[in-house]
N, C-alpha and C positions, 0 to 999 in steps of 0.2 A: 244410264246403263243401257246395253244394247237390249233390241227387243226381238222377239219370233213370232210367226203365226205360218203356219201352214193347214192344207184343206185339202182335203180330198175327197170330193161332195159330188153330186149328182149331176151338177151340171158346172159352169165355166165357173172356174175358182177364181179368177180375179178378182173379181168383185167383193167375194169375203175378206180376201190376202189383203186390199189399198183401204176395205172400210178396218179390220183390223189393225192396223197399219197403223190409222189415226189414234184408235183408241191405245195404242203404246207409246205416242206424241208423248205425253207427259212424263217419259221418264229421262227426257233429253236423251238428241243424237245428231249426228252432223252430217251423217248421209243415211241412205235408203235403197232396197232395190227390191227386185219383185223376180221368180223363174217361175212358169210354168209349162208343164207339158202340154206338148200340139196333138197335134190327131196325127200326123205324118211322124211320131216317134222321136220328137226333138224337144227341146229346150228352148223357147223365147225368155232373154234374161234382158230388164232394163231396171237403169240405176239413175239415182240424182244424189249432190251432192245438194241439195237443195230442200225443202219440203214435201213432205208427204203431197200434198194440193200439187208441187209441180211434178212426182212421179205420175199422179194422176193421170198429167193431163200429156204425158209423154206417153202413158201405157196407151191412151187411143189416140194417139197417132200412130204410134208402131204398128197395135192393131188394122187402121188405115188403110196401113201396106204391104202389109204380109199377105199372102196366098190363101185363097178360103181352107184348102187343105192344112194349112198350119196354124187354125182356128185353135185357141186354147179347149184344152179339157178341162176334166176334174180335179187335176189333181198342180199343185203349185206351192212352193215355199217365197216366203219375205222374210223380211228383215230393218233393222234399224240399227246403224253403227253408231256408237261412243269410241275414236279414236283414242286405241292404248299403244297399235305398236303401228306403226306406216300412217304416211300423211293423210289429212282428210282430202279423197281423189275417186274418182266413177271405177277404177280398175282395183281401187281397197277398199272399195266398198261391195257388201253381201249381195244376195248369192256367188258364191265361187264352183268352178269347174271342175272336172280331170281333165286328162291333156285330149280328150275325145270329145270331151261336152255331152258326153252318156250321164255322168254324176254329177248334181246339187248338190249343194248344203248352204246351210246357215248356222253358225255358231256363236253364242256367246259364252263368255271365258277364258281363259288363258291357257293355252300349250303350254305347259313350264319348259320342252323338251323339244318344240319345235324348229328349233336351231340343228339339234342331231337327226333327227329324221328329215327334215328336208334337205341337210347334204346328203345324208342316205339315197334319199328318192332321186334327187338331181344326179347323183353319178350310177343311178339302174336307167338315165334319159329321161326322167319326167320334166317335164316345164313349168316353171311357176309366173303367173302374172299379176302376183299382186307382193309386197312387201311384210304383209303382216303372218299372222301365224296359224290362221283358222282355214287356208288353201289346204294344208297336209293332210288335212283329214279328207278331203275329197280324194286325192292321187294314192294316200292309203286305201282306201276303199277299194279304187281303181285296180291298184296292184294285187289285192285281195281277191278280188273277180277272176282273175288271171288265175288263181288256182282252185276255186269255187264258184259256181257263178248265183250261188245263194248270198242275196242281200244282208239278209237276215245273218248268216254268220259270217259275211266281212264287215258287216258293222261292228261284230262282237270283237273280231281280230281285230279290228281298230283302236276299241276303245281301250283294250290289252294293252295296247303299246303306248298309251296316251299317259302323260303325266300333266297337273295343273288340277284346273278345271273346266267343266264341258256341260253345255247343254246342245246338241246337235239334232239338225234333223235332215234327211239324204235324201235324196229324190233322183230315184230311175227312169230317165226316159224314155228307155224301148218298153217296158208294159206299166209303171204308172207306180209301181212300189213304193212303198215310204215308209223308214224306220226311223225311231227317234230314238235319244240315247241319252244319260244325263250322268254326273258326277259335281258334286260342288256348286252344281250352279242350277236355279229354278226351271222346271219342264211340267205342262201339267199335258195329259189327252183327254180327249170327251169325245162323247159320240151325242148324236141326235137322227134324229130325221130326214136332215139334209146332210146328214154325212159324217166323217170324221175329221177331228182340229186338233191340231199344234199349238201354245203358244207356251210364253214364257210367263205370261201374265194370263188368269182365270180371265178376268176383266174383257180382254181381248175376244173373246168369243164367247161375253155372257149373253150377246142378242140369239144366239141361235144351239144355245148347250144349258142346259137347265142341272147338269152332274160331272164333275168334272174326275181323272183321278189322280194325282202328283206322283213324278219319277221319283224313285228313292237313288241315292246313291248306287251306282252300278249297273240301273236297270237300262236295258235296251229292249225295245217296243216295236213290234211293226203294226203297222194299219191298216186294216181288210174288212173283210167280210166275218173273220171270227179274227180277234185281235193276237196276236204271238206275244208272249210275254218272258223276259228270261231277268234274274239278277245273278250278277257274279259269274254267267255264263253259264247258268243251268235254269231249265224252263220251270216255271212258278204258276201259280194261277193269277187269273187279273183281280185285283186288289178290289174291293167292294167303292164305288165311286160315291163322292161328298158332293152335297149340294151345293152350289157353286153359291157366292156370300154379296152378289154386286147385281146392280139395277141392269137389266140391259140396255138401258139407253147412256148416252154420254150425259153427263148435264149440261144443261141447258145456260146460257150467259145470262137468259133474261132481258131485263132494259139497263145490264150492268155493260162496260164498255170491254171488258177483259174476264175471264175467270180469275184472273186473282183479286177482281174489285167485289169479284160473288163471293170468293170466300173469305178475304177479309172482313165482309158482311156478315156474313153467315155467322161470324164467332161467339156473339153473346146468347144466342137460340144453342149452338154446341154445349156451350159451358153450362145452360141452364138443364137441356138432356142430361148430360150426365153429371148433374149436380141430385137431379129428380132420380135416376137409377141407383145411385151408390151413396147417398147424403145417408142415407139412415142406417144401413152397411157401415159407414163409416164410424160414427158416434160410436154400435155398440162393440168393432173389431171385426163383426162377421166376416168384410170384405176381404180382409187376409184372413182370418181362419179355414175360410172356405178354397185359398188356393192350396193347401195343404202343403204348405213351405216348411221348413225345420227353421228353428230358434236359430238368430243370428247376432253375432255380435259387432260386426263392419258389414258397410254396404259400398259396394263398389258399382260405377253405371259406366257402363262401356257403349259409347256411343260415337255418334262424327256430328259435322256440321252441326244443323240446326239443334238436333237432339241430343245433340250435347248439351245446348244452352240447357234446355229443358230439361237434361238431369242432374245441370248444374245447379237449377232449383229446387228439384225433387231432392237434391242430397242439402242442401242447406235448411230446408224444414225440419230434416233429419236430424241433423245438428243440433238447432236450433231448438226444438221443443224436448227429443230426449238424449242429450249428450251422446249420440251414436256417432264415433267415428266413421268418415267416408271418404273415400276414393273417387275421381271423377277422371278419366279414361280415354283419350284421346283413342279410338278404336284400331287407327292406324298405326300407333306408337307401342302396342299393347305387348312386343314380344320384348320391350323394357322392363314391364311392372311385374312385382312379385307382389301376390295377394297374400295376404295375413289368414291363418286358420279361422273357421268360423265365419267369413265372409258371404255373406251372400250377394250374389252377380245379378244386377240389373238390366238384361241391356234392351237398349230403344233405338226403333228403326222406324219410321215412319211405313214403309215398303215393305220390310222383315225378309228383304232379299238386300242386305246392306253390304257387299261383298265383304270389306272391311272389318263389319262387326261379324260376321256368322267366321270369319277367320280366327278373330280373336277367341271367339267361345273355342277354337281347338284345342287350345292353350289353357283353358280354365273348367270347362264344364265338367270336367271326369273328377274335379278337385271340389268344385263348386256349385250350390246350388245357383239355378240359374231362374230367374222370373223375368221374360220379355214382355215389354210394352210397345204394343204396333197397329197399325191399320190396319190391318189382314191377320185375322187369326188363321188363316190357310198358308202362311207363309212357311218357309225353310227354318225363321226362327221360331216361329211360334212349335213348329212338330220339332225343334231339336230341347226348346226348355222346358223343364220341369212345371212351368205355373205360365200361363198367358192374362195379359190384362189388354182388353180390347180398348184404345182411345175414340172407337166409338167417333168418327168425324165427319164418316162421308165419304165418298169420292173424290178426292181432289185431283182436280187437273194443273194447276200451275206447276210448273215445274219446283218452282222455289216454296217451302214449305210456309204454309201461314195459319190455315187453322187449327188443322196439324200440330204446329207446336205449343198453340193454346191448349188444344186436348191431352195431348203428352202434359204438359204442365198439371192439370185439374187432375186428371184420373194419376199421375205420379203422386199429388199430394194426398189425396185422401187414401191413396192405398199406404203410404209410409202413415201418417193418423190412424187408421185401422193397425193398422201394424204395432206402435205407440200401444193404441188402445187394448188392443189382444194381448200385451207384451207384460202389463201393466205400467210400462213408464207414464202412460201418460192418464190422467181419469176422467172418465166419460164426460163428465158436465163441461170441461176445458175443452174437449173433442168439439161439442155441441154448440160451442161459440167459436171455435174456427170452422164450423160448416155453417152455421149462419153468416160471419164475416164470406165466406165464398158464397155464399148464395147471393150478397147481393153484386157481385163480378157481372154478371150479364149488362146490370144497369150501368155499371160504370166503363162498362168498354164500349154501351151502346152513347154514352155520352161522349164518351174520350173520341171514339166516332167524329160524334155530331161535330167538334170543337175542331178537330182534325181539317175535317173538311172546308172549315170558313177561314184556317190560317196555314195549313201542308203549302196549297198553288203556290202563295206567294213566296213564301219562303223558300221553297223548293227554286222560283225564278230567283232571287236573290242571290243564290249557294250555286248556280247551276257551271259556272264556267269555274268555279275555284277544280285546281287538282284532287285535290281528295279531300277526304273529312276525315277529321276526329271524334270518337264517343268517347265520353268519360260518366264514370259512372261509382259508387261505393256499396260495399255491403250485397242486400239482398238485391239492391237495381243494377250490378254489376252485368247476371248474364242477361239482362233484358239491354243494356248497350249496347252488349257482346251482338248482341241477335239483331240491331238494329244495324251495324256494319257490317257482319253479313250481308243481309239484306241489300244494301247502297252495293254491294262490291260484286255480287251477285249479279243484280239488275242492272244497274248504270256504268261498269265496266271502270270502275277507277274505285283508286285504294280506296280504304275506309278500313281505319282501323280504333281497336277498343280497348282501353286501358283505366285499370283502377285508379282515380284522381288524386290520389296518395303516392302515385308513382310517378306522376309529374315530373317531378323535381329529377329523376333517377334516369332520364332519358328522355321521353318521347318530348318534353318540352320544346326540344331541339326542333320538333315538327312546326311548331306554333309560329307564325308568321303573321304580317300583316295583312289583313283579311281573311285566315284559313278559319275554314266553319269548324265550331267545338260543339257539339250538341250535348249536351249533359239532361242523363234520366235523373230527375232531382226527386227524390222521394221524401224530402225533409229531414235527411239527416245534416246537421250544422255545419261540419266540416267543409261541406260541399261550398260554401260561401267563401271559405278563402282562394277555395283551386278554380274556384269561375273568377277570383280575383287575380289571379296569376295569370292565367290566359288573356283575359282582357287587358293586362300590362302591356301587354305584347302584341295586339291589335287584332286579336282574334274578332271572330265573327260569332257571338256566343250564341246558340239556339237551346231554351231550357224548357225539358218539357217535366212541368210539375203543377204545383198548387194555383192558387187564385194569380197572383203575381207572377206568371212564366209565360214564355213566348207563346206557350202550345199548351194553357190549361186544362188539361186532360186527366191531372189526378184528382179525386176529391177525396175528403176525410170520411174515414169509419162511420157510420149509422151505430156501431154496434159496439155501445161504449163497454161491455165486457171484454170484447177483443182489447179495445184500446187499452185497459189494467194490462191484458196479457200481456202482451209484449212491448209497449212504450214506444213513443213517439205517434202512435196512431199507424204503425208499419206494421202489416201483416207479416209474417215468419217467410210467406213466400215473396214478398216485395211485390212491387207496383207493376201487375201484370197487366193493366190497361194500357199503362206506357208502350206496349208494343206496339198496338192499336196505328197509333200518331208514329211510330218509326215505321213502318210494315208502307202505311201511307206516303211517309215524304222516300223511301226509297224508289215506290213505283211513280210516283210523280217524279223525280229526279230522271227515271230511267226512260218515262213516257216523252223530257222535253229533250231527253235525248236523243230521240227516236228510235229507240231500244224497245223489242219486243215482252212484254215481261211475262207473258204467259210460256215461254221459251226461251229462255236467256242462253246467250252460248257458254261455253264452258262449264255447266252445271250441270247435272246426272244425279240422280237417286242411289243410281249403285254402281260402280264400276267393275265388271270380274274379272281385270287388269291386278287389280290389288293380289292376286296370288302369288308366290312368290315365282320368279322367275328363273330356269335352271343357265347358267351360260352354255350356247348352243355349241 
């Protein structure tokens, strides 16, 4: 998803705007660019289509050579593009102009309208130089000027004529103005010491803002000396500001080669946190009593990508221990589904700026109770639902989610067991041995680790040149497959797809070729031996990650022979979540010998605010 950070500080804003810059690296983008105001009244704008590190090192050159008089100020916006509408190129990518080069901005979201107003604007003479749809708001402004020359309400007459969503921030270059402006899409401000900030992400400028305060829908903000505040186009007071919830440093790689080899690390110390905060929460229900939900009869999880998989476990526990029917919600598919009365809405976003899923809650929140699960209790989802459940993970900077979805997993499952438990479907002592079966999860993904590490390399060389890969998987290891070819298709840029091994026979067989790798999560259910017999019929390259006997032994049996009565075969209700461990592994090894980036993979974004619906222009 696209990212913002603008500054308007005491002295030369560059340097906030390119170190901020970095710290929104993690939400994937495919270009970059930087505008600040000079001392001589102008606009210096430079872009890369390239990495944060080479706008860098573009911004001191340009410095280099520009005139001491057009030395930057204080005051400057950036940006970070996710290509939704115009090709990834230095003239589509952020900051954009008006036809003067008087007006900045940086936007993310979508013009749903921007087709009609930029023939509007084009036949009053304006010139557009870029392809996508976030230029209109600059030449809006513009034209707005033209009959006020108050910032502050041509931003507001802008945002009037705007359909979609917007989070915008404008920059004057004859005295130094800056308003920001938000609808639909994340905007926070902060003040400090050294000045005032823009971004999209709190994160972005937690080094130097200790309180931060988030746009609400509607709001338009300027930035000064005493802050202008207005929603709906009428002036409000400024909102009481939250303590901002993130480290100000980035983390650190350590002696790990990638961020995603730290937080793949990181996972069994996560799962043990919040096993120790909500383990005994759990057993007696307090954990859901205390979110003050109403009685449900269905649980629907509206989610994307990764956190889908992970509530495609949270709702299978669901099932699985007290007969609750559940919905599992593709976030982007959601203006298909009709939810059943009594439902109660899960949805999960790692980021909780999921464009996607905060779309779908349009459609369901006024009808449904809604409990988000997220990194960020400060997000857009968390202030739109009813109950928030923090997964509690950390910072994560890879792009592609890893411990992340371990945590969504852990804090999903005991909040539906509390839930059980509050409900009375489920009773206490039965609670009590599926929190001790999780508690011993830290050991077994620190081993599945261990096991990982001595067989992923090779196998990864083995598998590295076939076309794509197969997962196959049954039952509860289905979405942990699911999540494993993500992962390969994600990072190493070639299909990888996941299919229940029972559906074999019904199509995907047709994939199966001589040599294509099958990777099957083998959790010991029986069945699994025939469909790893089917595929090796046919010359598969079979990689099994399971018990003592598998390629990548990485699962081990229960400790906890009460568990084991519960639910039979030695299968936890939530299935074999160390198996991720060993997938998560051979995808970034896959991707490493392909020499693919994997702390930044291309085509992957956290949120895109493309997802709005689009009006034809």
């Amino acid at each position: 998803m696209c990212g913002i950070i603008a500054a308007r500080v005491t002295d030369d804003a560059t340097p906030y705007l390119l170190d901020g810059l970095e710290r929104l690296e993690y939400r994937g983008y495919d270009s970059v660019g930087v505008a600040v105001r000079t001392a001589a009244g102008t606009i210096e704008t430079v872009r890369s289509v390239s990495r944060v590190g080479d706008l860098r090192a573009r911004v001191a050159e340009h410095a280099a050579t520009v005139p001491v008089a057009s030395a930057a100020t204080g005051a400057g916006i950036a940006h970070t593009r996710w290509a939704t509408r115009g090709a990834v190129s230095e003239r589509n990518a952020h900051p954009h102009a008006d036809c003067s080069g008087r007006i900045s901005i940086v936007h993310n979201g979508t013009i749903a309208n921007a087709g009609r107003l930029r023939s509007s604007l084009e036949a009053q003479g304006h010139v557009f130089r870029s392809e996508g749809d976030s230029e209109v708001v600059a030449h809006l402004v513009e034209r707005a000027l033209t009959v006020d020359p108050d910032l502050m309400l041509a931003v507001q007459l802008t945002a009037a004529q705007l359909e979609g969503s917007w989070a915008v921030v404008v920059l004057d270059a004859r005295d130094g103005r800056m308003v920001a402006a938000a609808h639909r899409s994340p905007l926070v401000v902060a003040r400090s010491d050294r000045g005032d900030f823009v971004a999209s992400d709190v994160g972005a400028i937690a080094p130097w803002c200790e309180t931060f305060v988030p746009l609400r829908d509607g709001d338009v903000v300027e930035l000064g000396e005493a802050w202008s505040w207005s929603s709906g186009g009428l002036a409000v007071p400024v909102p009481f500001p939250t303590p901002a919830p993130f480290a100000a440093d980035t983390p650190d790689r350590g002696d790990h080669a990638d961020h995603m080899a730290k937080e793949i690390g990181e996972q069994p110390a996560i799962v043990a946190t919040i096993l120790d905060r909500v383990g005994r929460r759990t057993v007696d229900g307090s954990t859901w009593a205390g979110l003050g939900l109403p009685a449900f009869d269905r649980l629907a999880v509206v989610a994307c990508g990764t956190s889908l998989h992970a509530g495609q476990v949270v709702a299978g526990v669901l099932r699985r221990l007290g007969g609750v029917p559940t919905d599992v919600v593709a976030a982007s598919e959601s203006d298909q589904v009709v939810l059943a009365p009594g439902t109660l809405v899960v949805a999960i976003s790692r980021s909780g700026e999921t464009a996607d899923v905060l779309r779908a809650l349009e459609r369901f929140e006024d009808r449904h109770p809604v409990l988000a699960l997220t990194n960020d209790v400060h997000s857009s989802l968390a202030r739109r639902a009813d109950a928030v459940l923090d997964c509690d993970a950390g910072p994560e900077v890879g792009v592609t989610a890893t411990k992340t979805f371990t945590a969504q997993v852990v804090v999903g499952v005991t909040a539906v067991v509390s839930a059980l438990v509050a409900s009375g479907r489920l009773d206490p002592t039965r609670a009590a041995a599926l929190v001790d079966e999780l508690a011993e999860l830290p050991g077994r993904m620190a081993a599945a680790a261990a096991v990982a590490a001595d067989r992923v390399p090779l196998l990864a060389a083995t598998v590295r040149d076939a076309p794509g890969l197969l997962f196959l998987g049954r039952g509860p290891g289905l979405p942990y497959a699911a999540e494993g070819a993500l992962k390969t298709t994600e990072l190493s840029y070639r299909w990888a797809q996941a299919h229940p091994a029972g559906e074999l026979k019904h199509g995907p067989l047709a994939l199966v070729d001589e040599g294509i790798p099958v990777v099957v999560v083998d959790h010991g259910d029986h069945r699994l031996r025939a469909d790893v017999a089917e595929v090796r019929a046919r010359g598969a390259l079979v990689v099994t990650i399971g018990g003592a006997d598998s390629d990548v032994p990485a699962l081990t049996a229960s400790r906890n022979a009460t568990a084991d009565l519960a639910w039979g075969r030695g299968t936890a209700p939530w299935g074999p979540v160390e198996a991720v461990v060993p997938l998560q592994m051979l995808a970034r090894e896959l991707a490493l010998q392909a020499g693919c980036d994997v702390d930044k993979p291309r085509g992957t974004a956290r949120a895109v605010g493309g997802a709005w619906p689009v009006t034809p222009g």
